[in-house]
C-alpha atoms as one frame of an Amber mdcrd trajectory, in Angstrom:
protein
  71.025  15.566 -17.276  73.740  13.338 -19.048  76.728  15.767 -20.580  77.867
  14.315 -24.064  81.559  14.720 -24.322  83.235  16.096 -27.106  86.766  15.403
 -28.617  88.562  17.953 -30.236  91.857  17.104 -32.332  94.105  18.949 -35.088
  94.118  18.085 -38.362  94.832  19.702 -41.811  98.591  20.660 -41.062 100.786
  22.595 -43.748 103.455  20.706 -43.637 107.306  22.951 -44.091 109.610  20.956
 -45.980 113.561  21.728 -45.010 113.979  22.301 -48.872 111.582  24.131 -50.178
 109.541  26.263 -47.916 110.566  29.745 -46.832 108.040  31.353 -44.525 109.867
  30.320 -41.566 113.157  29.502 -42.670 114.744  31.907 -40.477 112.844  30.842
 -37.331 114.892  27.768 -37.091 118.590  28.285 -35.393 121.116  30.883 -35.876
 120.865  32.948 -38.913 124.668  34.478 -39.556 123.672  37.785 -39.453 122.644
  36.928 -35.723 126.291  35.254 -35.045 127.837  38.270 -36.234 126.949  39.893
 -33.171 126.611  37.184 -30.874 130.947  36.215 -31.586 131.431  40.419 -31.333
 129.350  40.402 -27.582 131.297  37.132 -26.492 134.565  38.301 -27.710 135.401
  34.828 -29.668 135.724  36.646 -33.097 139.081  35.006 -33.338 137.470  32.180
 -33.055 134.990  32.654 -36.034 136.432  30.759 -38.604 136.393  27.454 -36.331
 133.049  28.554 -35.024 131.622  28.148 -38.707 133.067  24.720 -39.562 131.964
  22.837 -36.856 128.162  24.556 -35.954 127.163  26.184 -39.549 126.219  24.404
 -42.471 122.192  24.002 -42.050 119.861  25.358 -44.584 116.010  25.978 -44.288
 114.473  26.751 -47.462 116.190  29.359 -49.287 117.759  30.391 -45.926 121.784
  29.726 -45.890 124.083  29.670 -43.382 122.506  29.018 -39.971 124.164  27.752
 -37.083 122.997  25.130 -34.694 122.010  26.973 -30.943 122.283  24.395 -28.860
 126.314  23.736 -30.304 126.742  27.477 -30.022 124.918  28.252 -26.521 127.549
  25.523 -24.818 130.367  26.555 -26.928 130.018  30.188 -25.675 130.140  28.998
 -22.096 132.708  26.405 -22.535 134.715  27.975 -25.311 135.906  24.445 -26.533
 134.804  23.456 -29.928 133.274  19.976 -29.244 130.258  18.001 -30.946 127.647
  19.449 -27.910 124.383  18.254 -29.424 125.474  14.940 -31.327 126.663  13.940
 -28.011 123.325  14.655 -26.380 120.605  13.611 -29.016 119.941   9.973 -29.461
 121.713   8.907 -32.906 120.358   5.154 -32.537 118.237   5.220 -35.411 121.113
   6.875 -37.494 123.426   4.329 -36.032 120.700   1.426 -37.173 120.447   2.600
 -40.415 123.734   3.254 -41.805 124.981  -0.554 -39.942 122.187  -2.292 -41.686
 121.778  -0.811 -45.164 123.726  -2.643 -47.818 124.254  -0.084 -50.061 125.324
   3.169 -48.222 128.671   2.172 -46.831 130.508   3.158 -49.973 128.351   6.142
 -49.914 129.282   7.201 -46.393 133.091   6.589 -47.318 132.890   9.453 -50.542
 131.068  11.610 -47.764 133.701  11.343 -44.854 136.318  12.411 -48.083 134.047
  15.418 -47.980 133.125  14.913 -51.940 129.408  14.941 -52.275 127.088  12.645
 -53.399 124.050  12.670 -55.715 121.401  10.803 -54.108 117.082  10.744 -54.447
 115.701  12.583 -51.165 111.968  11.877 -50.410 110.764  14.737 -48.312 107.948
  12.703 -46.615 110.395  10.835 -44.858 108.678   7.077 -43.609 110.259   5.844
 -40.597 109.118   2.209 -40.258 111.191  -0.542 -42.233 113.399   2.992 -42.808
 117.060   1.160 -43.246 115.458  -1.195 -45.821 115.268   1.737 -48.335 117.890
   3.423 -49.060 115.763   6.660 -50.507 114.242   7.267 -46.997 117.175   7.244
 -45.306 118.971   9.867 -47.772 115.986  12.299 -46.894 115.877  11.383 -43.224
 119.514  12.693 -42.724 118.579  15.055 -44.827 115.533  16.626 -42.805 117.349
  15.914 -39.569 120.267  18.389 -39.964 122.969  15.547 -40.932 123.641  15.916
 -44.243 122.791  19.235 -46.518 122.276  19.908 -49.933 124.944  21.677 -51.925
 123.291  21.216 -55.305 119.701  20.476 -56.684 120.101  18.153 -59.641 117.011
  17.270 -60.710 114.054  18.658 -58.512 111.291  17.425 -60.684 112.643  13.815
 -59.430 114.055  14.726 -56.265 117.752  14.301 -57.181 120.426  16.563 -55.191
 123.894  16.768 -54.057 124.497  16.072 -50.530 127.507  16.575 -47.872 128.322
  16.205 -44.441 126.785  19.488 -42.520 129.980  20.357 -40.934 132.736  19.189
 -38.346 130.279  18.240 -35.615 128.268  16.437 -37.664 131.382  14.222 -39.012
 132.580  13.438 -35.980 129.599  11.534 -35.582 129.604   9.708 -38.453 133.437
   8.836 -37.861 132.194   7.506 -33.905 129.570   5.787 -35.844 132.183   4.143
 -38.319 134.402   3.497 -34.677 131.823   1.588 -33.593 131.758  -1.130 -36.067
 134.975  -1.781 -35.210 134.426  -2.927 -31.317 136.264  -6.365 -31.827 139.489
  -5.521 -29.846 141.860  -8.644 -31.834 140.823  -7.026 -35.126 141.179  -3.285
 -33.412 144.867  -4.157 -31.989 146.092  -5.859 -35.603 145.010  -3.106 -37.313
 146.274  -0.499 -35.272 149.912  -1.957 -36.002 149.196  -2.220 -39.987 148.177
   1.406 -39.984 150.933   2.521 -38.073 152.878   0.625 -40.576 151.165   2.559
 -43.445 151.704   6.115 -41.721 155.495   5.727 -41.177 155.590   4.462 -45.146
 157.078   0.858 -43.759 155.026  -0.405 -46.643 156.532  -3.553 -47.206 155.606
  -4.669 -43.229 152.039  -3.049 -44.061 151.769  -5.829 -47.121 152.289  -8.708
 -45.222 150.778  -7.933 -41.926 147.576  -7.443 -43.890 147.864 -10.268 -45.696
 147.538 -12.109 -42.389 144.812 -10.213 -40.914 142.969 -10.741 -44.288 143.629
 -14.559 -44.058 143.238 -14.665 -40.756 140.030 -12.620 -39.424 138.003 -12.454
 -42.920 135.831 -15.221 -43.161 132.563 -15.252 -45.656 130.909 -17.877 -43.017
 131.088 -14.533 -40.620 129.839 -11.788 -43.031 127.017 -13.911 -44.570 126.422
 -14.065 -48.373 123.896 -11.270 -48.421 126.260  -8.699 -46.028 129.781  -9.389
 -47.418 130.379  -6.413 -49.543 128.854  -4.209 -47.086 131.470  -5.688 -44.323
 134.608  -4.859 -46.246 132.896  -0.918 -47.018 132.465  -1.544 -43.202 136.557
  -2.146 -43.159 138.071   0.305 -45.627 135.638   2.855 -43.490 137.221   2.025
 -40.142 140.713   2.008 -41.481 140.168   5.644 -42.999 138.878   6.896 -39.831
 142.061   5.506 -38.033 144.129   6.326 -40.572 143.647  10.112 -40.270 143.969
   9.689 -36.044 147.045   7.965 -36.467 148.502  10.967 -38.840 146.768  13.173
 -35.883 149.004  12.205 -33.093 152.426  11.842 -35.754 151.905  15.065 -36.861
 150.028  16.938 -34.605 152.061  20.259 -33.251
């Protein structure tokens, strides 16, 4: 007797949308009624304050306020505040996007001065061709946990106000910014200027980056399509080395 064989697969899903559904909102990290008791049991409640800017932030739903586990669960055992899960997820897709798109340097810049920005988010995030449209990559960091919205414009048309999640989160964005700035002639210039522009030597700061302009800039390099997003690419690396060069002059 010959057995016909029969494939079964899932279909009609109900898809939960990080912005608007609520039935399981709460199932997804750690809500802050649950910290609470989890900083009182490990005895870090000094600690809380710090605990919130670098691991809280996320919102499911209509659910505020929840912290990311796997940050917490190491931070508990380690008790150093450190960016645990962006350092063990793969970010190369984030990385991709945000090197490639034209437009979202200067975007990325107003984000890292923690303002927020009002961008479209599509929910139904597609990931193929992703960093050739800006409007999928707004809702990918979106969905992922990267950025989160702080105000709903326009819902109708899918317009909100976005931020940086918290601390962990923007240290990855500043490593990502870090990163386009590899070239160690253009890294070792400019961490002279800067140094110039932290100790208010302003008139050495002029003229040394007059030279590096002159010198290193070159539209043959940056291509006529890419050239505006190279210089956002610039200003970005100099903020984020900026603010480690006031670290270390100021720090305690």
């Amino acid at each position: 007797m010959q057995k016909k064989a029969f494939s079964v697969g899932a279909n009609n899903f109900d898809v939960y949308t990080v912005l608007q559904d609520n039935e399981f909102s709460k199932d997804f990290g750690i809500t802050r009624e649950e910290i609470e008791k989890v900083i009182t049991d490990f005895g870090v409640e000094e600690s809380k304050e710090e605990i919130k800017q670098w691991y809280d932030g996320y919102t499911i739903g209509k659910t505020e306020g929840i912290y990311n586990p796997w940050s917490i669960i190491n931070y508990l055992k380690k008790k150093e505040l450190m960016p645990y899960w962006v350092n063990t997820s793969s970010n190369d897709i984030i990385k991709l996007i945000l090197k490639n798109s034209t437009t979202v340097k200067e975007k990325i810049e107003r984000l890292l001065r923690d303002e927020a920005i009002e961008v479209y988010v599509e929910q139904e995030t597609v990931i193929v061709g992703i960093e050739k449209n800006e409007d999928n990559i707004w809702g990918l960091l979106v969905g992922t946990g990267y950025l989160k919205v702080v105000e709903t414009v326009d819902v109708t048309n899918g317009i909100y106000k976005v931020k940086i999640t918290n601390n962990e989160i923007k240290h990855l964005f500043q490593s990502i910014v870090r990163d386009w700035f590899k070239n160690k002639v253009i890294g070792n210039d400019l961490n002279s200027i800067l140094k110039d522009l932290v100790t208010l030597k302003l008139d050495e700061f002029e003229e040394k980056f007059r030279i590096l302009v002159e010198q290193m800039f070159s539209y043959m390099d940056v291509g006529v399509n890419t050239a505006e997003n190279f210089y956002h690419a610039f200003v970005l690396g100099m903020l984020v080395r900026t603010k480690r060069q006031l670290y270390y002059k100021f720090k305690p």
